[in-house]
C-alpha positions as CSV (number, residue, x, y, z in Angstrom):
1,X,96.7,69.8,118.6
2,X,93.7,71.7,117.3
3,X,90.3,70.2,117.7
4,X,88.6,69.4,114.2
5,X,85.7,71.2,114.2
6,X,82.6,70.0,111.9
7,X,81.0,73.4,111.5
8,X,81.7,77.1,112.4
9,X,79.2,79.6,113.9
10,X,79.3,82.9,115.1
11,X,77.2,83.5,118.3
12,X,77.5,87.3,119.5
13,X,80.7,88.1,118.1
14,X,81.7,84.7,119.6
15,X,83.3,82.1,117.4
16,X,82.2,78.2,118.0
17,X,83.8,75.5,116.6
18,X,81.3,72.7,116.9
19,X,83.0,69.4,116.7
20,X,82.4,65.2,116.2
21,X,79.8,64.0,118.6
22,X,78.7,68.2,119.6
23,X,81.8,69.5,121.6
24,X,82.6,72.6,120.9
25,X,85.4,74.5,121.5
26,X,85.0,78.7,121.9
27,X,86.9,80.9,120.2
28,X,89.0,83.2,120.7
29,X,91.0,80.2,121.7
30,X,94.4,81.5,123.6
31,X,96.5,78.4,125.0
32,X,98.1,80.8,127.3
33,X,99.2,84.7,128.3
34,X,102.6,85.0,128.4
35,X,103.8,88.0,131.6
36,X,104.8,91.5,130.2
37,X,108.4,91.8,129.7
38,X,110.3,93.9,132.1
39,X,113.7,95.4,131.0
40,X,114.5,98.2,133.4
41,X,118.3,99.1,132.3
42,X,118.2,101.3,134.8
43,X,120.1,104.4,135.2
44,X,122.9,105.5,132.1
45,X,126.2,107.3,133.0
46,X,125.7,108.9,129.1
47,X,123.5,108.6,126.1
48,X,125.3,106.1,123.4
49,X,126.1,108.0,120.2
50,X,125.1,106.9,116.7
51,X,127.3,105.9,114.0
52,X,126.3,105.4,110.6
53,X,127.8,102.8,109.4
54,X,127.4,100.3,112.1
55,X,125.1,97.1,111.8
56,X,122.8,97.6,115.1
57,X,119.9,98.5,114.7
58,X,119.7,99.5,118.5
59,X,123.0,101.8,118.7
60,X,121.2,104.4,120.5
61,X,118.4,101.8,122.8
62,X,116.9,104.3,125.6
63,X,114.2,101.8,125.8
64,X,113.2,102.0,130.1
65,X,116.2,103.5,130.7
66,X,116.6,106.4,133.5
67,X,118.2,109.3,131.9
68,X,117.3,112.1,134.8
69,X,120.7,112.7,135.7
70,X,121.8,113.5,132.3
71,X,122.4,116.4,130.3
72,X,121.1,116.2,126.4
73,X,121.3,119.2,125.0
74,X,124.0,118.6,122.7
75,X,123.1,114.8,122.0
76,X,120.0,116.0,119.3
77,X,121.7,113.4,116.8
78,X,121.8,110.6,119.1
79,X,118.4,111.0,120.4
80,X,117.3,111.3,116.5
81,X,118.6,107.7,116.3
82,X,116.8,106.5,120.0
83,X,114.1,104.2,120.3
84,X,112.8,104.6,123.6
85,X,109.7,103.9,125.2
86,X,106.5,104.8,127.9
87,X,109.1,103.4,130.5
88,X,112.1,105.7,129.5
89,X,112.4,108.6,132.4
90,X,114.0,111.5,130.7
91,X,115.8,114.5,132.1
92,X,114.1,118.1,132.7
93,X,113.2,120.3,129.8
94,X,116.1,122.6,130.3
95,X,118.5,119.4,129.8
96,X,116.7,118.5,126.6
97,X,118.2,119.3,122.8
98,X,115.8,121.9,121.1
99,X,113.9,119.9,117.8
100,X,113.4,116.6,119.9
101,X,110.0,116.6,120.9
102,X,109.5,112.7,122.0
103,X,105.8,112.8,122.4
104,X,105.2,114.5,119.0
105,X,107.8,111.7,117.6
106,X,105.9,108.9,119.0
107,X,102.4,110.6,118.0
108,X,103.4,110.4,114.6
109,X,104.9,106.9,114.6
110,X,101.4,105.3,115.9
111,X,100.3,106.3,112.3
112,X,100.4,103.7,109.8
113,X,100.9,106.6,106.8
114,X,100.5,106.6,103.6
115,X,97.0,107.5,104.0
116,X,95.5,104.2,105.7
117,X,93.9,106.0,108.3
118,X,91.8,107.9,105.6
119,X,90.7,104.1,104.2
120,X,89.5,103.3,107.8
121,X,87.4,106.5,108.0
122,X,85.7,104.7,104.9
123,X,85.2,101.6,106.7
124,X,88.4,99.4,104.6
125,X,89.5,98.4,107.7
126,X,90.4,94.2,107.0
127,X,86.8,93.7,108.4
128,X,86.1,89.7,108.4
129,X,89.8,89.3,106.6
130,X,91.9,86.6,108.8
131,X,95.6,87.5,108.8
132,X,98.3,84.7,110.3
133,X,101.1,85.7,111.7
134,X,104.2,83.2,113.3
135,X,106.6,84.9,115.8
136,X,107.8,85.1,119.4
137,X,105.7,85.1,122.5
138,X,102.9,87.8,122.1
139,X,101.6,89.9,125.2
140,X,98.3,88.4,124.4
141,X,96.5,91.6,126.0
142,X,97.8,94.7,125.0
143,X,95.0,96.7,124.4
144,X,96.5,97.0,120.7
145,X,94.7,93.9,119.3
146,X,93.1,92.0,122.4
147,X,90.4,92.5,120.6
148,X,91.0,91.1,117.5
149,X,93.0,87.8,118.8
150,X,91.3,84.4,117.8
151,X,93.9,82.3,118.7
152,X,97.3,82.3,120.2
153,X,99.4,78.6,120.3
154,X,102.8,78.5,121.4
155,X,105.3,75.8,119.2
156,X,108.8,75.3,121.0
157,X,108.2,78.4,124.0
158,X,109.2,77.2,127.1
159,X,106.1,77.9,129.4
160,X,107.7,80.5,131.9
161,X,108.9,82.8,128.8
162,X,107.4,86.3,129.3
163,X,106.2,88.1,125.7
164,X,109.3,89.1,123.5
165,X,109.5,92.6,122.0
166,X,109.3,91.4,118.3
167,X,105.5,89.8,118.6
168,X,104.1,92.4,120.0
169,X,105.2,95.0,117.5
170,X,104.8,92.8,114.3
171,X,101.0,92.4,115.8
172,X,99.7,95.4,116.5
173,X,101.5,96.9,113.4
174,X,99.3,94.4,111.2
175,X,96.0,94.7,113.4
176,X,97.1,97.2,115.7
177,X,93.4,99.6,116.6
178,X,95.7,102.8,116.7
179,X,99.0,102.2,115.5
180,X,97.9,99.1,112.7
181,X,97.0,98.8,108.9
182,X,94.1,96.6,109.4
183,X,92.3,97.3,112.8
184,X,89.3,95.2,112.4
185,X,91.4,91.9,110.7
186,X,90.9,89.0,112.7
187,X,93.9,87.8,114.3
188,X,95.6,83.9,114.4
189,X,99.0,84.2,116.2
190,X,102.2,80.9,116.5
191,X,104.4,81.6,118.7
192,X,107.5,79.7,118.0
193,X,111.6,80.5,118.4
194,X,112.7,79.3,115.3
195,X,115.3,77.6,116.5
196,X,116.9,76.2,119.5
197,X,118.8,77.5,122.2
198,X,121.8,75.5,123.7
199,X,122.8,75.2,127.2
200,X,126.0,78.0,126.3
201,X,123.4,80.9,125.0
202,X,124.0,80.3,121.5
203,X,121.3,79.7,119.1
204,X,121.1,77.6,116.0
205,X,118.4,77.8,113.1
206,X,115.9,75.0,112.9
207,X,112.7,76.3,110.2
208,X,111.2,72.9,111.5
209,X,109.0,75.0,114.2
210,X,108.0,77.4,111.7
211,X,106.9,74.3,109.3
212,X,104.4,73.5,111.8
213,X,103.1,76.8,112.8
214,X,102.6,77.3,108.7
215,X,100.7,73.7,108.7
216,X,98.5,74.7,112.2
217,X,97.4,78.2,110.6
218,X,96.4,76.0,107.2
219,X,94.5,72.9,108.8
220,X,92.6,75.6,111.1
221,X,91.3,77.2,108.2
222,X,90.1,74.7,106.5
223,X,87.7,74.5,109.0
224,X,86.6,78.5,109.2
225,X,83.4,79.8,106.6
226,X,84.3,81.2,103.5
227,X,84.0,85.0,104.8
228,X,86.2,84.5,107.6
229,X,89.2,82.8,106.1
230,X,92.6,83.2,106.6
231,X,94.0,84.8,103.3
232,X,97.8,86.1,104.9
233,X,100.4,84.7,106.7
234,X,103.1,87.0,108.1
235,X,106.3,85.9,108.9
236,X,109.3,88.4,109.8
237,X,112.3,86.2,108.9
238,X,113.7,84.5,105.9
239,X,115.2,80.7,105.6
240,X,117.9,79.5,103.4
241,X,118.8,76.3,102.2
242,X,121.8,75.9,104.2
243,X,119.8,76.0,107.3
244,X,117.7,73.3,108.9
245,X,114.2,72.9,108.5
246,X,114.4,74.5,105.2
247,X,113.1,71.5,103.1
248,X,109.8,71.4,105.1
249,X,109.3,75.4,105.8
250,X,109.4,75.6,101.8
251,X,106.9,73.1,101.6
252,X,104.3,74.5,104.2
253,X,104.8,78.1,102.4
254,X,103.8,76.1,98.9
255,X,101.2,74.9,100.5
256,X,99.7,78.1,101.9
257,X,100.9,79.5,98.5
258,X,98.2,76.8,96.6
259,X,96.1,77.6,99.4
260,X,95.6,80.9,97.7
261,X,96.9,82.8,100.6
262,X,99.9,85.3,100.7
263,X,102.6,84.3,102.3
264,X,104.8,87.5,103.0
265,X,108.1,87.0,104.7
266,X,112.1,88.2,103.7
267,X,111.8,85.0,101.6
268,X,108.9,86.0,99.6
269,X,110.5,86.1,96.4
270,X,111.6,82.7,96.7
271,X,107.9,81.8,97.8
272,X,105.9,84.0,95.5
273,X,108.5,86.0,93.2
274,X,107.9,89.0,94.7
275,X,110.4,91.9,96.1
276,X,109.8,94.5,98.4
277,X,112.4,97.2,100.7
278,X,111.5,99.6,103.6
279,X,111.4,102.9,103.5
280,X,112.1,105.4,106.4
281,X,110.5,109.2,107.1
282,X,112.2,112.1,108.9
283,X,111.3,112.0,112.3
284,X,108.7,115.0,112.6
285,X,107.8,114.3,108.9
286,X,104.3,113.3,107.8
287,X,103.5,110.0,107.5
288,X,101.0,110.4,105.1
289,X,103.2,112.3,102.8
290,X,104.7,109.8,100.3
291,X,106.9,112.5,99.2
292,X,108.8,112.8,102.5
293,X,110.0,109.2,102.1
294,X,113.0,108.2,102.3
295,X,115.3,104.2,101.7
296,X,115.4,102.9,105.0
297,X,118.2,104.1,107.3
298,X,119.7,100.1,106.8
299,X,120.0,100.1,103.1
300,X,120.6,104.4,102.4
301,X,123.7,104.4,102.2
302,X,123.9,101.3,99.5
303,X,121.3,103.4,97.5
304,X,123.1,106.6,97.4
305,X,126.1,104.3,96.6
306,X,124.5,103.1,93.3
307,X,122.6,100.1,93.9
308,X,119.4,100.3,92.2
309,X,116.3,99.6,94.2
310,X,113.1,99.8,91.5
311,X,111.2,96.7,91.0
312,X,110.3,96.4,94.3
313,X,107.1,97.9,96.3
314,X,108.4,100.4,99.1
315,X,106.5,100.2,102.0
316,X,107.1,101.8,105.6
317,X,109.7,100.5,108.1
318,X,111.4,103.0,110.4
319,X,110.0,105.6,112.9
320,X,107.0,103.4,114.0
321,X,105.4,103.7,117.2
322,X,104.2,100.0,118.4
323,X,102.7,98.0,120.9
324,X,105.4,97.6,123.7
325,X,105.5,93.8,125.5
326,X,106.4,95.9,128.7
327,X,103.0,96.6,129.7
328,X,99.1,96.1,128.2
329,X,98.7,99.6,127.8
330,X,102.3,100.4,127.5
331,X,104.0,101.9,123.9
332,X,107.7,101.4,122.2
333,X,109.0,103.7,119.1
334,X,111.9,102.3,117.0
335,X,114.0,105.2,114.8
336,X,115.0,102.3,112.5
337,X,112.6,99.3,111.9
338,X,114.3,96.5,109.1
339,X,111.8,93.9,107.7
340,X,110.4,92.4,110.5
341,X,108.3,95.5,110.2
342,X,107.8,96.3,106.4
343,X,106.1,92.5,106.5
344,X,102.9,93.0,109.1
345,X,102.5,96.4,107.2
346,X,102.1,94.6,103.9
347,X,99.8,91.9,105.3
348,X,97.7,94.5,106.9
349,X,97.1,96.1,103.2
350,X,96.7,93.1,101.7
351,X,93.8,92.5,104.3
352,X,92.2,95.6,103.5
353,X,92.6,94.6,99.9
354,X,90.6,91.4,100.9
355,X,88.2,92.9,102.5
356,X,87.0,95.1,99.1
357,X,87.5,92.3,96.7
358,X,87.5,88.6,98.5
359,X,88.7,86.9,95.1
360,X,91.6,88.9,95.2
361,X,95.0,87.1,94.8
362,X,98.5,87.5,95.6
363,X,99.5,87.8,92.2
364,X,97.0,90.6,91.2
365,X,97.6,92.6,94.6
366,X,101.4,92.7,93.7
367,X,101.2,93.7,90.4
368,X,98.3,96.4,91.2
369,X,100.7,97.9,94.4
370,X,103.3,98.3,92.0
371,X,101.6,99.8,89.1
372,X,99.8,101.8,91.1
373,X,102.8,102.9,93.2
374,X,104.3,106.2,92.9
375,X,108.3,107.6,92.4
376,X,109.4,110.1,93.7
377,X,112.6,112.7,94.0
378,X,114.8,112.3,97.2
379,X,118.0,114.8,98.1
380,X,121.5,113.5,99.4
381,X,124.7,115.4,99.4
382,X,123.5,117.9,96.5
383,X,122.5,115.1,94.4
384,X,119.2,113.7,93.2
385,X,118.1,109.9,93.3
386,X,114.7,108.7,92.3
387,X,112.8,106.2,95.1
388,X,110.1,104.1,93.8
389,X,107.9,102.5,93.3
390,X,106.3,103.4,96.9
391,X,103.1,101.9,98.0
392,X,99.7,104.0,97.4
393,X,97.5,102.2,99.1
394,X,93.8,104.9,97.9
395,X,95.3,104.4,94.5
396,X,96.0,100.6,94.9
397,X,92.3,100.0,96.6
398,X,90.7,102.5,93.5
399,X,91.9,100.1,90.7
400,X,90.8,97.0,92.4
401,X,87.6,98.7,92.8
402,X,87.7,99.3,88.9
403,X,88.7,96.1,88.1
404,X,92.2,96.5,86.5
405,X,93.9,93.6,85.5
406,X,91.1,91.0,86.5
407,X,92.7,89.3,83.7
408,X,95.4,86.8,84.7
409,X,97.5,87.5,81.6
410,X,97.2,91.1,82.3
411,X,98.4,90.3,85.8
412,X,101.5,87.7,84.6
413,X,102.5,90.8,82.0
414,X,102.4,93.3,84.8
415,X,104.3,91.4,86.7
416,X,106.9,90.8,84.1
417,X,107.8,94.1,84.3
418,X,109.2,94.4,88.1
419,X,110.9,91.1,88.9
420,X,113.5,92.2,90.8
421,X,116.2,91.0,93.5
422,X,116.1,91.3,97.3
423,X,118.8,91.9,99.1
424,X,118.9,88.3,101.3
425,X,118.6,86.8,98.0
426,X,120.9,88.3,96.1
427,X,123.4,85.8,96.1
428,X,121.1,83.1,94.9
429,X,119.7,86.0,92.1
430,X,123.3,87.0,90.8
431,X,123.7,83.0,90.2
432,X,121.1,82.9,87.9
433,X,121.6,86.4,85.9
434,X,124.9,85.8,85.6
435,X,125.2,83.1,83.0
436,X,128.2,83.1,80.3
437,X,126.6,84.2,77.1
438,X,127.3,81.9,74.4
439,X,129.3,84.4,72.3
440,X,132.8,85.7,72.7
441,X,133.8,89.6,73.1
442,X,134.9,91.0,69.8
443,X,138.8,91.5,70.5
444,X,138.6,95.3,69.3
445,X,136.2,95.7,71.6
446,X,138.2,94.1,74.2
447,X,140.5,96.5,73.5
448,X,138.7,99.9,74.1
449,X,137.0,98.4,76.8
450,X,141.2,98.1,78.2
451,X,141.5,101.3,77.3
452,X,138.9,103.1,79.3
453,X,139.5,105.3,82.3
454,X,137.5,104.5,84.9
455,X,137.9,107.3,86.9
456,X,137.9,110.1,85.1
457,X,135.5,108.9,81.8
458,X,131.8,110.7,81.5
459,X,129.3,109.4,79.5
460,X,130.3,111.3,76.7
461,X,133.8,109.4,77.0
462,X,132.4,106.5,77.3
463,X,130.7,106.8,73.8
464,X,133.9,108.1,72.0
465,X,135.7,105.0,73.3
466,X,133.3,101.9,73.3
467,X,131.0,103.7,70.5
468,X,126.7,104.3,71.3
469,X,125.2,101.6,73.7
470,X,122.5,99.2,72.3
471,X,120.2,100.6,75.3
472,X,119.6,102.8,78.3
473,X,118.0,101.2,81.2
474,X,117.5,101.3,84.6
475,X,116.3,98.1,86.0
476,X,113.3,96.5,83.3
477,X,113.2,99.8,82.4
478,X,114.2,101.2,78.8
479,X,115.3,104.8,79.1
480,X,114.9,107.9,76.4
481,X,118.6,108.4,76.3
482,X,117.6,112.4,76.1
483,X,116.0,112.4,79.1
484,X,118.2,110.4,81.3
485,X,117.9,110.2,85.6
486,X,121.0,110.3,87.8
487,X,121.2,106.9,87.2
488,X,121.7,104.8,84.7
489,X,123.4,101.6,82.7
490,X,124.7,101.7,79.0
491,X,124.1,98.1,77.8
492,X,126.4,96.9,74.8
493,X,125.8,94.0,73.1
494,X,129.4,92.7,73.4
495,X,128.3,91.5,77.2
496,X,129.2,94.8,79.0
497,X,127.0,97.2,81.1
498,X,128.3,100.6,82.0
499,X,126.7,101.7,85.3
500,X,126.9,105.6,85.6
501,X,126.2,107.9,88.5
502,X,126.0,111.6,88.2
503,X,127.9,111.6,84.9
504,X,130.7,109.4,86.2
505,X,131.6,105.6,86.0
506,X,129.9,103.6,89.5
507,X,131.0,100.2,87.7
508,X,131.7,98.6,85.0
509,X,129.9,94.6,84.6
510,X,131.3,92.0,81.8
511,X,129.4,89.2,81.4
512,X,130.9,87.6,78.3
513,X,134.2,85.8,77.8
514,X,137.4,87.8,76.1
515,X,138.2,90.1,78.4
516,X,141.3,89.9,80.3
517,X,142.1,90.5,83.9
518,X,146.1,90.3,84.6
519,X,146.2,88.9,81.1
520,X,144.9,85.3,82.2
521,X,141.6,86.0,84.0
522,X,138.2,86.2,81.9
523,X,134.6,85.1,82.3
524,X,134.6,81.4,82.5
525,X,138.2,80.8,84.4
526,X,137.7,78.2,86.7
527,X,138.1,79.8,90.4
528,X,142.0,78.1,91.4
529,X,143.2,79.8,88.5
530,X,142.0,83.1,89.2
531,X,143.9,83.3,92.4
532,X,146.9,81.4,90.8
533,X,147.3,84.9,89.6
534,X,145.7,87.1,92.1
535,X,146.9,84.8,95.3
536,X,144.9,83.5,98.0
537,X,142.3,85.9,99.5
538,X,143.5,87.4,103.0
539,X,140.2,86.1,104.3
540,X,137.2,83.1,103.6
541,X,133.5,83.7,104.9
542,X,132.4,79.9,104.0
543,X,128.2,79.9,103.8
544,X,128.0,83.4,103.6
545,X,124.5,85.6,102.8
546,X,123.8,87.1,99.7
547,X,123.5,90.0,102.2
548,X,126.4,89.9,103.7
549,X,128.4,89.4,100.6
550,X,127.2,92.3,99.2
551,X,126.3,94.5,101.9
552,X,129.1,94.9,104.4
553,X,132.1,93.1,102.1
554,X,135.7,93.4,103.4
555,X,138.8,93.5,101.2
556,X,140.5,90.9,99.7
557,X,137.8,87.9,101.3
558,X,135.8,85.6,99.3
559,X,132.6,84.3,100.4
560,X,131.6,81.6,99.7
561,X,128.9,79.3,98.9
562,X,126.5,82.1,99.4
563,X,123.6,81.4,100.4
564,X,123.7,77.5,100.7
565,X,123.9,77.3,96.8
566,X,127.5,75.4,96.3
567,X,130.5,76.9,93.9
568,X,128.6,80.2,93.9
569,X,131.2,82.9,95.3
570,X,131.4,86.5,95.5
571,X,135.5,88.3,95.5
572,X,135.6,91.4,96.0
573,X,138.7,93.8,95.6
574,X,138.5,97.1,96.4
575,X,142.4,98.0,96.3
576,X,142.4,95.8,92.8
577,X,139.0,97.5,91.7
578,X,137.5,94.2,91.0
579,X,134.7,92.4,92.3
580,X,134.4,88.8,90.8
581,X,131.1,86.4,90.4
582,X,131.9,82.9,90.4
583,X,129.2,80.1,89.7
584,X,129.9,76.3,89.0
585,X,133.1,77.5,90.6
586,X,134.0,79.6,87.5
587,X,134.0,83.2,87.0
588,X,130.5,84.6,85.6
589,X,130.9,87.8,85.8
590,X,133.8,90.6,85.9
591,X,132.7,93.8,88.1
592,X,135.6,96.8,87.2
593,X,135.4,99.8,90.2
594,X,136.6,103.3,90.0
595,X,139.2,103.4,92.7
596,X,138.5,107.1,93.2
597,X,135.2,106.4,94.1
């Protein structure tokens, strides 16, 4: 347990906790340093090659691999993918693809981007800021943030475990001195599994561990001075109610939320209403060059899809360069990232934030990053997609020097403007935007709605057939309907949004009751009478993610119960062109898909 210190000096640069009866305990206080992590995969027969659309995030892992018998040249794609690191032995030049340059690549990835390294050179640096983070064992001395550690504890780490690979990237990506957001932030690090392993290798969820890492960081800083305190907590994973633990993790997040501290984690908009996405860069790209962003190689291809990501601040994920657990001097690049490193990044500005205005508060930061973001153009197939709003970190540090919206109204209306869904929580957020409205669909309207072809119908189709749309929007956004983007919904007040795409139907959402599927199936039909009609689905995912539901769905299954919250269901068919939203085990909202698209 920690010692309860009465007061707090700093002696030197050394940090004494001065306890009941004049103990003291020194800080930085590190329980114990876990041995670097060794993987040596040895040598490979042949380089694995990347596929799009798979899951793994480490398709194409050359991390200390031997790859001196092979030849590369025509592998550039692969080796676009790779995340390798100081440890990976790689074959002559004359065996390496031309345009892979692996030491320019991890050059580039050890900056942060965005322009942070310009802040530093003012001195924003997190100076005197504290910044929490809970995660697996941390190679306490990598010369990355040695420096900067004030205490390490361990939570539920068996005491032979070397360090894992996930602390020390999520560390020195938040207080990294070459590679991090906030260099000079003071550091306070849990390590904890959040979970347990059984005796057969498999893991199962228990947020119990994480509780008490939350409640360790907060009783420890009750005790620092007022210009040392802990004002971020980052925490790379996401709980949901389903899973155990999750009664008392919410808790310790509410506390740490009342504590006036940020808690950023993939379950920060249940925490704090907040929504955020990673974005990824070409790999010889600038990182400083907002406008060579791109959506994170996870979630592209759902954005160039259709799905709409505004509303939430864009911050960098893939091609990063971090602190390897492999060795204290040692370095790891990852081609594609996921949240577990969007988070650190966020607590690293928010530390820098901090450190210009100590009254800042969550609320304010958000709203600031967002209006202060930028949008920008991106390129796919011919087409053209906007991608926004993407953090501007001189811009966002500019109006907090000026002062905009100090007021908390101001701050409440700002944020009005940008609530948005995240994709773990999207099942939990289509449950509460899909409510029955109260009125019935006209039947005439019904009728033309029956009557529309999905495949073929422009917008200019769509008018003729179901008459002008009350609005154009995208997101909270209301849209000049002669100056449209790529984009776009057509919102009737009958209960019907027309979703368009380059001119052409993406989907079609009813959310009122009088429109007929097979005749018998409309908004509010309890869910054993919808597939009375349909049948049974081919398949059942029982306690499914929002995420899973609606990122990698398979034909003809329902999930169910997604994520923990009972009787709320997601059916999707694309051989029917239908997706169904059920809530209350009832049907909330009708989705109609083009088949030819």
């Amino acid at each position: 347990m920690l010692a309860t210190p009465k007061v707090v000096v700093f002696v030197s640069g050394m940090m004494l906790a001065v306890g009941a009866g004049g103990s003291t305990v020194e800080f930085p206080k590190i329980d114990r340093r876990p041995a670097a992590d060794h993987w040596n995969q040895g040598k490979l027969a042949a380089v694995p090659h990347y596929s799009p659309g798979s899951q793994n995030s480490f398709q194409v892992d050359l991390r200390s691999c031997d790859l001196s018998g092979l030849d590369l040249k025509h592998s550039l794609r692969d080796l676009l993918h790779a995340d390798f690191d100081d440890r990976t032995v790689w074959p002559e030049a004359s065996r390496m693809p031309a345009g892979f340059d692996r030491k320019q690549i991890m050059d580039l990835g050890r900056n942060p981007g965005l322009g942070i390294r310009a802040l530093h050179q003012q001195g924003i640096t997190g100076r005197g800021v504290g910044i929490a983070i809970c995660d697996q064992p941390l190679l306490v001395d990598h010369q990355e943030y040695r420096d900067r550690i004030r205490l390490y504890e361990e939570i539920n780490i068996d005491k032979g475990m070397p360090a894992q690979m996930h602390g020390p990237a999520v560390a020195s990506i938040a207080v990294g001195k070459t590679v991090g957001v906030a260099p000079e932030a003071d550091l306070y690090y849990i390590a904890q599994f959040n979970g347990d392993f059984k005796d057969d290798g498999s893991f199962t969820w228990n947020f119990e561990y994480l509780a008490r890492g939350v409640e360790r960081i907060l009783a420890f800083n009750e005790q620092l001075p007022p210009d040392k305190k802990i004002r971020v907590i980052s925490i790379s994973v996401g709980w949901e109610p389903s899973q155990k633990g999750y009664q008392q993790i919410t808790e310790a997040a509410n506390k740490a939320k009342a504590a006036g501290m940020l808690v950023i984690c993939s379950s920060v908009e249940e925490v704090h209403g907040f929504a955020f996405h990673g974005l990824g860069r070409p790999l010889l790209a600038n990182p400083d060059d907002a406008s060579l962003s791109t959506p994170g190689l996870f979630w592209a291809q759902e954005f160039y899809d259709g799905a709409e990501p505004p509303n939430r601040l864009l911050v960098p994920m893939d091609a990063r360069t971090t602190a390897s657990p492999t060795g204290t001097t040692e370095y790891v690049f990852y081609a594609e990232g996921g949240w577990s490193w969007s988070i650190p990044y966020i607590a690293g500005v928010y530390a820098l934030a901090a450190q210009v205005e100590p009254k800042i508060t969550p609320e304010r930061f958000w709203a600031l990053a967002l209006k202060t973001g930028r949008t920008i153009q991106v390129s796919h197939e011919g087409k053209s997609f906007d991608l926004g709003r993407i953090l501007a970190p001189a811009q966002l540090i500019e109006a907090i020097r000026r002062g905009d919206l100090s007021d908390q109204a101001a701050v409440t209306a700002e944020l009005a403007k940008y609530r948005a869904l995240s994709p773990a929580n999207k099942g939990r957020g289509m449950a509460q935007m899909a409510q029955t409205p109260k009125e019935k669909m006209p039947a005439d309207f019904a009728a033309k709605l029956a009557h529309l072809d999905l495949d073929r119908a422009d917008r200019k189709a769509v008018i003729q057939q179901l008459g002008e749309p009350a609005s154009y929007t995208r997101g909270p956004q209301t849209l000049d309907p002669n100056h449209l983007p790529s984009q776009f919904a057509m919102v009737y007040p009958a209960g019907v949004q027309v979703i368009m795409s380059d001119d052409r139907i993406l989907r079609l959402a009813v959310f009122a009751r009088g429109y007929l599927v097979r005749e018998k199936i409309e908004v509010d039909t309890p869910l054993e009478e919808v597939f009375a009609v349909l049948g049974p689905p081919g398949k059942t995912v029982e306690n499914a993610s929002g995420y899973q539901a609606v990122r990698a769905p398979e034909d003809g299954v329902l999930y169910k119960d997604i994520d923990g919250n009972k009787g709320t269901c997601l059916y999707r068919s694309q051989s029917q062109g239908l997706i169904l939203l059920f809530t209350d085990q009832r049907v909330r909202q009708i989705v109609l898909l083009p088949k030819g698209r």
